[in-house]
Wavefront OBJ file of the C-alpha trace (Angstrom):
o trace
v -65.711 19.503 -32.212
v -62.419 21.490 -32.588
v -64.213 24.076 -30.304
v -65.112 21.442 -27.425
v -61.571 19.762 -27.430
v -60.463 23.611 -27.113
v -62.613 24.610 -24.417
v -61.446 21.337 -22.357
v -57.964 21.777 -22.506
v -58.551 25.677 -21.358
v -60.672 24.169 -17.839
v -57.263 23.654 -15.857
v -56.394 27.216 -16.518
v -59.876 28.671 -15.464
v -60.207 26.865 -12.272
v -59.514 29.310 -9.610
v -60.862 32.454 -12.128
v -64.502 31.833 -12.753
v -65.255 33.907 -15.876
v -62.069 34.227 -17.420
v -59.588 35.338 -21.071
v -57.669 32.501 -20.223
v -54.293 34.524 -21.029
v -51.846 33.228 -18.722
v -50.052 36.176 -16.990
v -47.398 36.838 -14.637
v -48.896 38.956 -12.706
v -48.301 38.867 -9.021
v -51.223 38.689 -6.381
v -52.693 42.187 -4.942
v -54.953 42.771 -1.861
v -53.230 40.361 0.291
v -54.856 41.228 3.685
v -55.548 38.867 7.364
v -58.620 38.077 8.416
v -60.262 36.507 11.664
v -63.875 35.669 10.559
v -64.591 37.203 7.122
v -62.558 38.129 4.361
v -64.146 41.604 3.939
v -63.159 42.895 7.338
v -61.509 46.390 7.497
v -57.821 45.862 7.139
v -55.912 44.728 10.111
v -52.466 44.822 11.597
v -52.602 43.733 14.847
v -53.880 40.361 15.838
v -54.559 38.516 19.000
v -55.098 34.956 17.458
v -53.860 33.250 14.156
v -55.722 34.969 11.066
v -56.335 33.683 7.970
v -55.153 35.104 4.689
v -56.876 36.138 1.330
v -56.287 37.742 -1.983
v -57.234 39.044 -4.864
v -57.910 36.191 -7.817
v -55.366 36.140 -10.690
v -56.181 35.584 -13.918
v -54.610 31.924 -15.871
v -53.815 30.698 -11.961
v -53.605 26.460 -11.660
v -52.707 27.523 -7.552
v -51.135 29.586 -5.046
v -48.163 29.149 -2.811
v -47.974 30.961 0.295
v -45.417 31.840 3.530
v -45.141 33.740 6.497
v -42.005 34.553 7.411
v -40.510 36.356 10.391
v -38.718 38.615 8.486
v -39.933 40.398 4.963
v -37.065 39.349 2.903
v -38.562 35.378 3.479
v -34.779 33.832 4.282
v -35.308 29.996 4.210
v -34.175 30.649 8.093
v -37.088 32.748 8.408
v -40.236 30.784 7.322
v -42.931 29.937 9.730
v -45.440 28.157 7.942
v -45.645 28.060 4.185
v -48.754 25.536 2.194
v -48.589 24.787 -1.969
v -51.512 23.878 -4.350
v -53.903 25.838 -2.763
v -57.108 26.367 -4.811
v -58.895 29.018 -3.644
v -57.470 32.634 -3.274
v -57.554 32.248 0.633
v -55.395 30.392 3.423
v -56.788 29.024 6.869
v -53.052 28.628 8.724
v -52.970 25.577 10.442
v -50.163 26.521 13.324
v -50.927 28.771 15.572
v -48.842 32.047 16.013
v -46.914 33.330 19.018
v -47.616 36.768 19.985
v -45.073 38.621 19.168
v -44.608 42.112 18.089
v -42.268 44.032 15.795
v -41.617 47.405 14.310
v -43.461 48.152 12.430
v -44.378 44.136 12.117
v -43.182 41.009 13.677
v -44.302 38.357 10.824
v -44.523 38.817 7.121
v -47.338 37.347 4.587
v -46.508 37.257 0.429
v -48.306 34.688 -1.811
v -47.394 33.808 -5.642
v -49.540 32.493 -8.437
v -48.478 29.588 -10.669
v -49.973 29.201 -14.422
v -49.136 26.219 -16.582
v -46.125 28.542 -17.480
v -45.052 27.692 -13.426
v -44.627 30.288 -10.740
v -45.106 34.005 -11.081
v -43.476 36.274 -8.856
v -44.342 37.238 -5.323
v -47.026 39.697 -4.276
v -45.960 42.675 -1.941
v -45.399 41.260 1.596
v -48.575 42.052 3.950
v -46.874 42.441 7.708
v -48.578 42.396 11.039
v -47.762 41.944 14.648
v -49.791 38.981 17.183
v -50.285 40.721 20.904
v -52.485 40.760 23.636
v -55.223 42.488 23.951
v -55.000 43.223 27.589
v -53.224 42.487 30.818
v -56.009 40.813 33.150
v -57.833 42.852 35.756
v -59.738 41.519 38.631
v -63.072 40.612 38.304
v -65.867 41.428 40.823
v -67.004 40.918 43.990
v -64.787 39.190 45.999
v -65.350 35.536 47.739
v -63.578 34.174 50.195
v -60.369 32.673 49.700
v -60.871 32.831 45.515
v -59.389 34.661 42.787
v -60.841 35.854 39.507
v -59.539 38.175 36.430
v -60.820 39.056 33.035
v -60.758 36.585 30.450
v -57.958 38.096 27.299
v -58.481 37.500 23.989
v -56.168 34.738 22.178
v -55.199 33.512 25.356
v -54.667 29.905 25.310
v -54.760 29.793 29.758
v -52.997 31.849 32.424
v -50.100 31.739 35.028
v -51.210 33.010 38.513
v -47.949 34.091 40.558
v -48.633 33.899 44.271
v -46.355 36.395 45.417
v -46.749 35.686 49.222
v -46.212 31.625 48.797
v -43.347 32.567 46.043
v -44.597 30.203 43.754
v -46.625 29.986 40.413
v -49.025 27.466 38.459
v -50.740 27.316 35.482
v -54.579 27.323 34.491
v -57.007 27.261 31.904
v -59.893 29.158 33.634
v -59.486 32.779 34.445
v -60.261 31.607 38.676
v -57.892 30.183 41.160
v -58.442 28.795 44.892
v -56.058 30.317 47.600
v -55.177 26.869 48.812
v -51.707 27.504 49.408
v -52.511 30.056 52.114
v -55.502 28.368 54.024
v -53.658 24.693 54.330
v -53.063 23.876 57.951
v -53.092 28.046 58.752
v -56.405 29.275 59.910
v -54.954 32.194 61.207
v -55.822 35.750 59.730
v -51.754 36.285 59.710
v -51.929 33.628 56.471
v -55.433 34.222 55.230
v -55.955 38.184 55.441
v -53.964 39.465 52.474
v -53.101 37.299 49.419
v -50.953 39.554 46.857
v -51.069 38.183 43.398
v -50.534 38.843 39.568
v -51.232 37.141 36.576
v -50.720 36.857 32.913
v -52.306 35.630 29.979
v -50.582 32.768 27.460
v -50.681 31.367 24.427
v -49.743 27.736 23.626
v -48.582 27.183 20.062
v -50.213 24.296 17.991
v -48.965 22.673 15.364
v -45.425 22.794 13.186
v -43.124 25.714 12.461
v -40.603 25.594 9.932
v -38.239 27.587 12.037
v -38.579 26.707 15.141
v -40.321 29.338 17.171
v -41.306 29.188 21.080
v -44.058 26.683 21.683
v -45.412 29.379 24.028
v -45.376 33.254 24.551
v -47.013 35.183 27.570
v -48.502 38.609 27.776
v -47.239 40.965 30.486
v -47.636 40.391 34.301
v -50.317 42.745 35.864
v -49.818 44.594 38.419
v -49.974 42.915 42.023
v -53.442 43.081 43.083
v -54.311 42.614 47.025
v -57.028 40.211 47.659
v -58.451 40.753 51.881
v -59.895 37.873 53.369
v -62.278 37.915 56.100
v -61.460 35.602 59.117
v -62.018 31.797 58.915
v -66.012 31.273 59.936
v -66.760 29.681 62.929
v -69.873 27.574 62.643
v -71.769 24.926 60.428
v -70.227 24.191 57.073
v -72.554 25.611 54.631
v -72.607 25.762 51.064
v -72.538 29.141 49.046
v -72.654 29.345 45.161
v -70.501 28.154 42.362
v -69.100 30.660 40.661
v -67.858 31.241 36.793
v -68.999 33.951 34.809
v -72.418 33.716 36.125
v -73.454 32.400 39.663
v -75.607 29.312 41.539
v -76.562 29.543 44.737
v -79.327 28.066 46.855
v -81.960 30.791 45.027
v -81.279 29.384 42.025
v -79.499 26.607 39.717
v -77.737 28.227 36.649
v -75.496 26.513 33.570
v -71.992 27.366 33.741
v -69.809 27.390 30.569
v -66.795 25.886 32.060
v -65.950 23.928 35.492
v -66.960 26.466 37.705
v -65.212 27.584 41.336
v -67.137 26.142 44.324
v -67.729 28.395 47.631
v -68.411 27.897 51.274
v -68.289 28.921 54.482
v -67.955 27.559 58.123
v -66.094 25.033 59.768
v -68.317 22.338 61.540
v -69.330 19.404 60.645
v -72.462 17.530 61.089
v -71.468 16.544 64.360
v -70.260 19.252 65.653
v -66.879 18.937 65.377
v -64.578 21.815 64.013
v -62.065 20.907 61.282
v -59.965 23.181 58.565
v -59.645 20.580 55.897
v -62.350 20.247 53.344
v -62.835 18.540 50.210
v -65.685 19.395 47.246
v -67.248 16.314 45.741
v -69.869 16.432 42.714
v -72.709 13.652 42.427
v -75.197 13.294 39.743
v -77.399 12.542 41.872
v -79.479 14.610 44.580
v -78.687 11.870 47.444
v -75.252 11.617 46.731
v -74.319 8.378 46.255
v -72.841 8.381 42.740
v -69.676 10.284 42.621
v -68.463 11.749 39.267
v -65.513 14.198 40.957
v -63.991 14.625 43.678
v -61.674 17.925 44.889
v -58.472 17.745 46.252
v -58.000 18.528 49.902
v -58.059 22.229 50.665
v -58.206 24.545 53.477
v -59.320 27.284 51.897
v -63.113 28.436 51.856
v -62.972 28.632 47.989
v -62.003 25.350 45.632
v -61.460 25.297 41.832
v -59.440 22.347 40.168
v -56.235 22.543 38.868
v -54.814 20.921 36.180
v -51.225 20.893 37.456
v -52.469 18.490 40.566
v -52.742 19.474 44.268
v -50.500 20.178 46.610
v -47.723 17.823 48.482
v -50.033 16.759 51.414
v -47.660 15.877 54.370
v -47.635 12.095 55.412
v -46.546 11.999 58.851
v -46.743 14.199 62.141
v -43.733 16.122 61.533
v -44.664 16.930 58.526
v -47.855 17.988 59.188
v -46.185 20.557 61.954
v -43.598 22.055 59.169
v -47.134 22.438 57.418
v -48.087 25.023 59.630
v -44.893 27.100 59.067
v -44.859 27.011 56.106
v -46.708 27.233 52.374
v -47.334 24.141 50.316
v -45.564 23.258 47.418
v -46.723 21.234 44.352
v -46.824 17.212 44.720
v -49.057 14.585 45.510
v -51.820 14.418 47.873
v -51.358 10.783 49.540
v -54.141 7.998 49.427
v -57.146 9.266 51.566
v -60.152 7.322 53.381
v -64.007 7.916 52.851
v -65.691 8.052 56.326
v -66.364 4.304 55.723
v -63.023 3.465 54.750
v -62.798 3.291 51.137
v -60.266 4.513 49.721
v -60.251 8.157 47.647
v -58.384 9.966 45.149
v -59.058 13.320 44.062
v -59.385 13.642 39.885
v -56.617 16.116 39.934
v -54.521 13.229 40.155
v -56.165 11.492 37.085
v -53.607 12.735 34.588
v -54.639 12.784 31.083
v -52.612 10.029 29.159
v -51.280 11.951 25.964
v -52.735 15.328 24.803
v -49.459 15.553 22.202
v -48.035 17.917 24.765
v -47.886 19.292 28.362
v -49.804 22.356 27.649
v -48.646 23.992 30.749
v -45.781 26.670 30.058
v -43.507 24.746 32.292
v -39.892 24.722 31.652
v -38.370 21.532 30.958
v -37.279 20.355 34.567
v -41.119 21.033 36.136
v -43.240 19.774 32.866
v -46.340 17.651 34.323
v -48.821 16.326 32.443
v -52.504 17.639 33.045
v -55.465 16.165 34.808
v -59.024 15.869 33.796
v -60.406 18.089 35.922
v -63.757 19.192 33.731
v -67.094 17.547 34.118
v -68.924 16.503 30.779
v -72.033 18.766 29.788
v -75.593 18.329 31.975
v -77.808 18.351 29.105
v -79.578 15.136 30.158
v -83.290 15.022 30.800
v -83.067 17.707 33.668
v -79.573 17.311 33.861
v -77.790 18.955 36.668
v -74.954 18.242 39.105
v -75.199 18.017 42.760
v -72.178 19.198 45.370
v -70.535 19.324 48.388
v -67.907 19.672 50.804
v -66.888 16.972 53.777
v -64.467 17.778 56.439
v -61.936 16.126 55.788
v -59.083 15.050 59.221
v -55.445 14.404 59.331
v -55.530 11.196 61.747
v -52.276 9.874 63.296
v -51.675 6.373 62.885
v -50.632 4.231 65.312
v -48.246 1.515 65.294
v -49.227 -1.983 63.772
v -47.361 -5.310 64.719
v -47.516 -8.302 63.054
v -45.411 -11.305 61.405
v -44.498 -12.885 58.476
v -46.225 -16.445 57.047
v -44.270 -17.094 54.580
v -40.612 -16.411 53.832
v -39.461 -13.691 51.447
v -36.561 -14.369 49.191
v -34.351 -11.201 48.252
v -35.529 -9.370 45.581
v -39.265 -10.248 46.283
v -41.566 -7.481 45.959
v -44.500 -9.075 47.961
v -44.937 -10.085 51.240
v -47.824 -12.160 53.382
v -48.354 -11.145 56.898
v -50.555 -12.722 59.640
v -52.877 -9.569 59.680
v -52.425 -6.828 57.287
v -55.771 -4.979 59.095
v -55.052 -1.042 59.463
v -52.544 -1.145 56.749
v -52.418 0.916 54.002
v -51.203 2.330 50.826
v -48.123 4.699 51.412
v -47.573 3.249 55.549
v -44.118 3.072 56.429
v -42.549 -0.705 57.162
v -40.149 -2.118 59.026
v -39.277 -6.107 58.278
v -37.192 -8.291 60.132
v -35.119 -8.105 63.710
v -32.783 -5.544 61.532
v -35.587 -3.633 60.107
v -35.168 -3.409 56.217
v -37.445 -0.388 55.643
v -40.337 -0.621 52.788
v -43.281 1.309 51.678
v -46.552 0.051 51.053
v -47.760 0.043 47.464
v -50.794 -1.604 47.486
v -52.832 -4.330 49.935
v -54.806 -7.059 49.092
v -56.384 -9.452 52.376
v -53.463 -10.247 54.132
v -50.562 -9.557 51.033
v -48.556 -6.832 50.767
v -47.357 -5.380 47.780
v -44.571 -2.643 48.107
v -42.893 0.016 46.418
v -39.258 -1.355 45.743
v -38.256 -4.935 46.369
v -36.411 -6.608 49.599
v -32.799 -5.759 49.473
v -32.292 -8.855 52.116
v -34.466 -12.261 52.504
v -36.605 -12.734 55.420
v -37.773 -15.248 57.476
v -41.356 -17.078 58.645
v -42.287 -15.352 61.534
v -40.425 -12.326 61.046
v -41.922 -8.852 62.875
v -43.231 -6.718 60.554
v -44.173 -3.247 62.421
v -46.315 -0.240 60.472
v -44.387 2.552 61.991
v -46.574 5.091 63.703
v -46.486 8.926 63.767
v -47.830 8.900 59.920
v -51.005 10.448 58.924
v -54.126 9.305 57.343
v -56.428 11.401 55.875
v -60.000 10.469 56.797
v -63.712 12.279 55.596
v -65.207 12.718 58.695
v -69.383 12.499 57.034
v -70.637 10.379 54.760
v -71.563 12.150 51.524
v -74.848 11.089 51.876
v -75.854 12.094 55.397
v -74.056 15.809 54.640
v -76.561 16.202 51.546
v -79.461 14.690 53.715
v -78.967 17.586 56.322
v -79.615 20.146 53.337
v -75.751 21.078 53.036
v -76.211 20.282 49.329
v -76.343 22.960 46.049
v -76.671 22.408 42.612
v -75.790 23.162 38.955
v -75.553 22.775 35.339
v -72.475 22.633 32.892
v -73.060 23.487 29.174
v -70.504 24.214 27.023
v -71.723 26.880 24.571
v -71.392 25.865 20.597
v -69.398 27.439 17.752
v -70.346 30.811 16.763
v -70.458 29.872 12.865
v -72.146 33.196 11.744
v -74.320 35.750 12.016
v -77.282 36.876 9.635
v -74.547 34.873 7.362
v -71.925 32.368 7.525
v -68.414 33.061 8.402
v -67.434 31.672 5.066
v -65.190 33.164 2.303
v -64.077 31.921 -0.851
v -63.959 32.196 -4.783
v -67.354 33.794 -5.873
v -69.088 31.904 -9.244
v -67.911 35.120 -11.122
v -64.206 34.685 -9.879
v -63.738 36.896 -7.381
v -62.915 36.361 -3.404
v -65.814 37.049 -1.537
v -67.374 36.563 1.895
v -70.755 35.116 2.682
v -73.380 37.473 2.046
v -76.684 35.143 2.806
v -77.555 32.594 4.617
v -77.233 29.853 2.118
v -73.523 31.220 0.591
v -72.767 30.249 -3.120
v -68.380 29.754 -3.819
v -66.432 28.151 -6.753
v -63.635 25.891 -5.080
v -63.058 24.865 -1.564
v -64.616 27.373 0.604
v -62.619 28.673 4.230
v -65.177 28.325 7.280
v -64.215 30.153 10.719
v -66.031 30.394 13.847
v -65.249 32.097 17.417
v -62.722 29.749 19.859
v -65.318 28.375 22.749
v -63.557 28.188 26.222
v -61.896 25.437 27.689
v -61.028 23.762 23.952
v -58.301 22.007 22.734
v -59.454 20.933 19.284
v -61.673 21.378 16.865
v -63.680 18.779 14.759
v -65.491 19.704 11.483
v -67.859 17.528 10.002
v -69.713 18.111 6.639
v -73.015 16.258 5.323
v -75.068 16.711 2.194
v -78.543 16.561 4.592
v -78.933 18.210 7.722
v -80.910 15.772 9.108
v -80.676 12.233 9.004
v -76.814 14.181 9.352
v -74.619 11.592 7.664
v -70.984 13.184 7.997
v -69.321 12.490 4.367
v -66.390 13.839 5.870
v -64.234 15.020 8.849
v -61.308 17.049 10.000
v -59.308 18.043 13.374
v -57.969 21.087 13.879
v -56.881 22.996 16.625
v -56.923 26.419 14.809
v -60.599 28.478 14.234
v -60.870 28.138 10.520
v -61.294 25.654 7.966
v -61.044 25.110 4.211
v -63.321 22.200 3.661
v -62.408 20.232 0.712
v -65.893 20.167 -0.705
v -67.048 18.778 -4.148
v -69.633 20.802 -6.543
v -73.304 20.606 -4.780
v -75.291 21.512 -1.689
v -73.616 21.194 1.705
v -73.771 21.676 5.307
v -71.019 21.345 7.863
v -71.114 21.882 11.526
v -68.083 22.698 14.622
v -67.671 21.296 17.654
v -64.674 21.744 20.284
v -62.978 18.649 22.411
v -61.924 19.361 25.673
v -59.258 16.790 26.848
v -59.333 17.932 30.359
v -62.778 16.487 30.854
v -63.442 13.758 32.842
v -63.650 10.243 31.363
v -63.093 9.136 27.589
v -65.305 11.440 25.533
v -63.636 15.114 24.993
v -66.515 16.142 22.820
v -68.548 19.593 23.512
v -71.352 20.646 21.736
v -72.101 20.803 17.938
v -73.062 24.218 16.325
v -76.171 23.730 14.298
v -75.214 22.962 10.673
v -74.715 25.865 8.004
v -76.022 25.353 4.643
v -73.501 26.039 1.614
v -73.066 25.833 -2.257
v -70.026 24.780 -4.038
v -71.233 25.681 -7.901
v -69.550 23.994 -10.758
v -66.705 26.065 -13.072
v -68.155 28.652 -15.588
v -65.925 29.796 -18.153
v -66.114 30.973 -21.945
v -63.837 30.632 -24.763
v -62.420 34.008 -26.469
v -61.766 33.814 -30.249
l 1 2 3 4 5 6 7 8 9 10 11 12 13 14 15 16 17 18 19 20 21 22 23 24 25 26 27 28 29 30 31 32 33 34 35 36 37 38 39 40 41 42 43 44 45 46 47 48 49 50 51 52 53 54 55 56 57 58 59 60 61 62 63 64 65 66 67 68 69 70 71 72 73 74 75 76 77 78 79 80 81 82 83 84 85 86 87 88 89 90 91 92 93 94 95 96 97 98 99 100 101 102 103 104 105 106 107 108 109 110 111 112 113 114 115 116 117 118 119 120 121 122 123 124 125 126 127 128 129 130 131 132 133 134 135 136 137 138 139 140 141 142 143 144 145 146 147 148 149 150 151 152 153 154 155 156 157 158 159 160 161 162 163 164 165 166 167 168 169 170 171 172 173 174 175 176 177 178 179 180 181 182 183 184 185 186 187 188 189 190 191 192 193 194 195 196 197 198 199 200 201 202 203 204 205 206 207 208 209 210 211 212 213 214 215 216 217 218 219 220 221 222 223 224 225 226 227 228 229 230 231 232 233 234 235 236 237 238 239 240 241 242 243 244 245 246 247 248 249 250 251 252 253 254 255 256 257 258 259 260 261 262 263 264 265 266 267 268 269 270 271 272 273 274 275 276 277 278 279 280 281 282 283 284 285 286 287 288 289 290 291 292 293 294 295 296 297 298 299 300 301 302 303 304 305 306 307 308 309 310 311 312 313 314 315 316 317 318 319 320 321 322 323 324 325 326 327 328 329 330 331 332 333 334 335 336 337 338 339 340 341 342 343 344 345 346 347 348 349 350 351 352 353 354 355 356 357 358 359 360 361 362 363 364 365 366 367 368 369 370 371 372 373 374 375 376 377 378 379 380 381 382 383 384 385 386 387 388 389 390 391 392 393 394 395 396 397 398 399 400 401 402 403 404 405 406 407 408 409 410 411 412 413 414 415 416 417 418 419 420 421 422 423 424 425 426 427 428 429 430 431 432 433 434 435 436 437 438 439 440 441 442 443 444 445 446 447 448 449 450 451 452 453 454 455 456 457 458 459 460 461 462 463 464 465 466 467 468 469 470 471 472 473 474 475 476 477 478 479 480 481 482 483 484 485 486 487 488 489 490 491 492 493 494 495 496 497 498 499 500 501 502 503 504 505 506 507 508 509 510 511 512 513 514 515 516 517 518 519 520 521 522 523 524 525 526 527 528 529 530 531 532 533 534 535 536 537 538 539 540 541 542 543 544 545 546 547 548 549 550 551 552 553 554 555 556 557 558 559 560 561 562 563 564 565 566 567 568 569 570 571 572 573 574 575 576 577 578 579 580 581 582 583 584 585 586 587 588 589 590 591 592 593 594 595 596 597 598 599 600 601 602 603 604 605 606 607 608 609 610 611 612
């Protein structure tokens, strides 16, 4: 009995050693090393996303406590990220790294057992630097008015600097339209020659302890020289939609991520010749059921941006300084569908809260992004149908009518005889000393506007829409333009979490007590194991669920992360957990992206002995 009492009070110790003397020690951790996907990878220094950490087991340990530091003497002023009580002899860092580069390293790793006799001393610090892989290169062949570079490791999206317009934006694809240069100029003196670079760069998730930039950039490339061929004269016909593979009329393919849409021409059904254009995407092949539509563009080449579309001019003059000049950044005004309802493009549906702006901006220019990703076309023969309507800047004229009922001061509706022809964003003048107002919204024959009266008005009252402002009108309906064959489609499928190979990429304490990584296809670890899997694109998040059956799959537990590993805080048994990413930027209310099929694990129960 003396035995069994002895042999329970020795489990504690034993936990994280498997087969063990139980001899408490103070003997510091060796074999501190970074890994991305296993824990017996060759040893690394250089890194282009956060790794995670292991060790070497020691002997008597209750836990570990861990720290990277920016500096290997581990000042409190220095500490990055630091975690306690850890179990297993291997860290998945929850905060991603900037890169950042150092000689001979940038960051500093050192870990510490603790016994029942409390903390032993530090291991030797294991340093490494977090960089780039490469500065992107432009990708191959050319369309139209479009850009395209290589996608670069770790990268988080990319800023495209349009050296010509003298302006720069963010993205999260490795494409980007040449709007700026084919908006109200059709001329070959705009369009010919776009010089651009780009760089790659990598948003920081979650909390530092000291501080460090919530973002870091690669280098710029070089400028690269995109030539454009001249505008096309002639019908408006659909091309291909482009990402890392293609669709075109000879055949519908699945793209991984929102893809770039292509075209050529500039007529429209009936025969008229515009230089606006906007890409809409139906789910169905007569296209009547909308589920995005493009900002306005000029360009033969769209792909959606996050940041929003550019500052469409509102009135004639501005429409004239247009042509002089590039576009900036702002918001594209309230637009008509050729029957007159009204349209907004989805990169104006900004995304409520995604706990940050995710865009690199500094401070004064921060914007919040838009959903401007379509949800996965894995329905019954799911695919998307598109394409692009002229779209015409139409001069308004002037409206007159009166007031029927008095507005007091301060009143931020008004009723007019006939509000017909009025719209969102028109121009007002009220009253025999015109007060002017802006149109906020209409409803029959009321008038809601931006600010309120600064003066009271009278029944009968003028009330004149000012004219010289422009309207922006689709010139086809959607469903006649598909019906004449100018109509393409595709399919969007997010590809799942690589979770392994011939094995999982799974590490953790080994039944005999020593850190090991998965070596079958059904993996057996004492203690919380650490998953990882490789980032899918256009992913904000990760969610890991775990089950005891794969199938009926009833998740027994759940975690977020936005970093590629995991330690799963699994009991003793039989498990199996699966990955999937969440895209925020997608359209709607459901982020979620596909599931990797689930991975079968073992958590085995302590073993230990007693020594007499």
């Amino acid at each position: 009995m003396a035995r069994v009492r002895f042999a329970a009070a020795l489990l504690a110790a034993l936990v994280l050693c498997g087969v063990a003397d139980a001899r408490p020690t103070s003997t510091a951790p060796t074999g501190l090393h970074a890994f991305v996907l296993r824990a017996d990878e060759p040893v690394a220094h250089t890194f282009s996303r956060t790794p995670s950490f292991g060790w070497n087991p020691v002997r008597g340990a209750v836990a570990y406590q861990f720290e990277l530091s920016t500096s290997q003497r581990f000042t409190e002023n220095s500490i990055v990220w630091s975690a306690k009580g850890l179990k297993t002899p291997a860290v998945s860092v929850r905060a991603s790294l900037p890169w950042m580069t150092g000689q001979p390293y940038s960051l500093y790793a050192h870990v510490r057992a603790v016994t029942r006799k409390g903390a032993g001393k530090w291991g030797d610090p294991f340093g490494f630097n977090m960089r780039w892989t490469a500065v992107p290169t432009p990708l191959r062949p050319d369309y139209p008015g479009l850009l395209r570079w290589n996608t670069v490791p770790g990268a988080s999206g990319y800023v495209v600097w349009l050296v010509d317009a003298g302006h720069w934006f963010t993205t999260r694809t490795n494409m980007a339209d040449e709007r700026e240069y084919y908006t109200f100029h059709q001329d070959p003196l705009w369009t010919g020659v776009v010089h651009w670079r780009v760089r790659a760069m990598r948003w920081i998730y979650g909390e530092s302890e000291n501080g460090i930039p919530s973002v870091s950039y690669g280098p710029w490339s070089p400028i690269y020289t995109n030539t454009n061929p001249p505008v096309t004269n002639g019908p408006l016909t659909l091309n291909a939609t482009v990402s890392k593979v293609v669709s075109d009329a000879s055949a519908s393919r699945q793209h991984e991520i929102m893809p770039a849409f292509t075209w050529s021409g500039n007529r429209s059904i009936w025969g008229t010749t515009h230089e606006l254009y906007r890409v809409q995407v139906f789910t169905d092949e007569d296209c009547l059921n909308p589920v995005f539509r493009g900002a306005i563009v000029g360009s033969p080449a769209y792909v959606p941006r996050e940041i929003g579309p550019l500052a469409m001019p509102t009135d004639t003059n501005g429409v004239d300084l247009a042509r002089e000049k590039f576009l900036g950044f702002g918001t594209e005004p309230p637009s008509k569908s050729f029957e007159g309802l009204d349209v907004t493009t989805n990169e104006m549906d900004v995304v409520s809260d995604t706990g940050g702006n995710n865009t690199g901006l500094p401070g004064s220019q921060v914007v919040k992004p838009a959903k401007v990703d379509l949800w996965d076309s894995d329905w019954s023969g799911g695919r998307y149908y598109w394409t692009v309507i002229p779209v015409s800047a139409v001069a308004d004229d002037a409206i007159t009518t009166s007031l029927t009922n008095s507005a007091a001061l301060g009143a931020t509706t008004i009723t007019v005889e006939d509000a017909t022809g009025i719209s969102a964003g028109d121009n007002l003048d009220i009253g025999p000393m015109p007060e002017h107002a802006v149109v906020k919204a209409i409803s029959n024959n009321d008038i809601t506007l931006v600010t309120p009266l600064t003066s009271a008005h009278s029944v009968g009252e003028l009330v004149v829409r000012e004219g010289g402002g422009v309207k922006y009108w689709d010139t086809e309906l959607t469903q006649d333009a598909c019906a004449s064959a100018r109509v393409l489609t595709f399919g969007k499928s997010s590809e799942p979490a690589v979770t392994g190979q011939s094995a999982p990429f799974a590490s953790g304490l080994s039944p005999e007590g020593k850190l090991v990584a998965a070596a079958s296809s059904t993996p057996k670890f004492y203690g919380s194991p650490l998953v990882a899997w490789q980032p899918t694109v256009a992913t904000d998040e990760y969610e890991v669920q775990w089950s005891h059956k794969k199938y009926p799959w009833r998740a027994v537990g759940k975690l977020l992360t936005p970093a590629t590993s995991l330690t799963l805080p699994l009991s003793p048994g039989t498990w199996y957990y699966r990955v999937r990413g969440l895209d925020f930027l997608m359209s709607g209310s459901k982020p979620q992206l596909t599931w990797s099929d689930p991975v079968k694990l073992v958590v085995t129960k302590p073993r230990f002995r007693v020594v007499r």
